[in-house]
C-alpha positions as CSV (number, residue, x, y, z in Angstrom):
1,X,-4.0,13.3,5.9
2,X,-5.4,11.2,9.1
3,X,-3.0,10.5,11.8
4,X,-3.8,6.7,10.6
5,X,-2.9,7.3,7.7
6,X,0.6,8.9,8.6
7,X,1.7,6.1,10.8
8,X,0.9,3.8,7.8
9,X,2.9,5.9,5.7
10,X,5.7,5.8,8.3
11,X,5.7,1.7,8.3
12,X,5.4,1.6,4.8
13,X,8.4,4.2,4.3
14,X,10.7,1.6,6.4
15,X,9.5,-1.8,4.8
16,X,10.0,0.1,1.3
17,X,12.9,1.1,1.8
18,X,14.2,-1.9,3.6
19,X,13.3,-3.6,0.7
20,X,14.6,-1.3,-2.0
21,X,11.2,-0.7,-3.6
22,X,9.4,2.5,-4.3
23,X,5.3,3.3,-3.4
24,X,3.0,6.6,-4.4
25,X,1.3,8.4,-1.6
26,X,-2.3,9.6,-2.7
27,X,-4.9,11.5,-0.7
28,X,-7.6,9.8,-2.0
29,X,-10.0,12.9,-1.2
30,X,-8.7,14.0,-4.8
31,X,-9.6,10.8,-6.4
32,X,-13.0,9.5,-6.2
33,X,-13.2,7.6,-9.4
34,X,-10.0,5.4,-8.1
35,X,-12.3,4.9,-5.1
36,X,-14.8,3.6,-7.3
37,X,-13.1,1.9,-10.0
38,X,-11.1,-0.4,-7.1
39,X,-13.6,0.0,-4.7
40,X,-11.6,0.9,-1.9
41,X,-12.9,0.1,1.2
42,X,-11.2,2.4,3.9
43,X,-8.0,4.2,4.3
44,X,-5.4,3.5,4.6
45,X,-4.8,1.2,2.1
46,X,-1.9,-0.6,0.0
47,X,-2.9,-1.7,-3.4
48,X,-0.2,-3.3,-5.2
49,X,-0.1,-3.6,-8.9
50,X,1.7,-5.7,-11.4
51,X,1.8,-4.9,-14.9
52,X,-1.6,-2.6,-14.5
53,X,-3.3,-4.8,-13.0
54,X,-4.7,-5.3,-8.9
55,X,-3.1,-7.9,-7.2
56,X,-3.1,-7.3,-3.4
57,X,-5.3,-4.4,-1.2
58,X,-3.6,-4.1,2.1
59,X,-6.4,-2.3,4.9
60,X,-4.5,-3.7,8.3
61,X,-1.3,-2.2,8.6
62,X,-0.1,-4.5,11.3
63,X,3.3,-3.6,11.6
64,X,6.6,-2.5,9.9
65,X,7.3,-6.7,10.0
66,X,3.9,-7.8,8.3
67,X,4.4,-4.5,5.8
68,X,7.8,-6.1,5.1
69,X,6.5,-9.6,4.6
70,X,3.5,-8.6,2.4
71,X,6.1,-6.9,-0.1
72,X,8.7,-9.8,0.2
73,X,5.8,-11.9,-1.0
74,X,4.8,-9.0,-3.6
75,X,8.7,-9.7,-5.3
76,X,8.7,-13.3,-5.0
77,X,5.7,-13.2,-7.6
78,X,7.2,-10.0,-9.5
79,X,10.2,-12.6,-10.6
């Protein structure tokens, strides 16, 4: 993985968990069709689901702050 990508990981690891909510890590060299079929732009990014379906892409991650807000937001809708 990029050194991008692990500092990404590391925000995303403390605004999950601050937050009590659980994410997949993919390398995404392994999955070109999920590339395609969401036409990911760059990495990394933060796609959040609800119930199968795209709701959010995250590219900018800002900080562990706009991480948390972004999935405060993401549970407001989930309820």
């Amino acid at each position: 993985m990029c050194k991008t990508c692990d500092i990404a990981e590391t925000m995303l690891s403390v605004a999950a968990s601050t937050r009590q909510m659980s994410y997949e890590r993919i390398n995404l060299n392994f999955y070109k069709t999920l590339i395609e079929d969401y036409e990911i732009r760059s990495a990394p990014a933060l796609l959040l689901f609800k119930k199968g379906e795209l709701v959010k892409e995250v590219y900018a991650f800002q900080s562990v702050t706009y991480l948390n807000e972004v999935l405060a937001d993401f549970q407001i809708d989930e309820h």
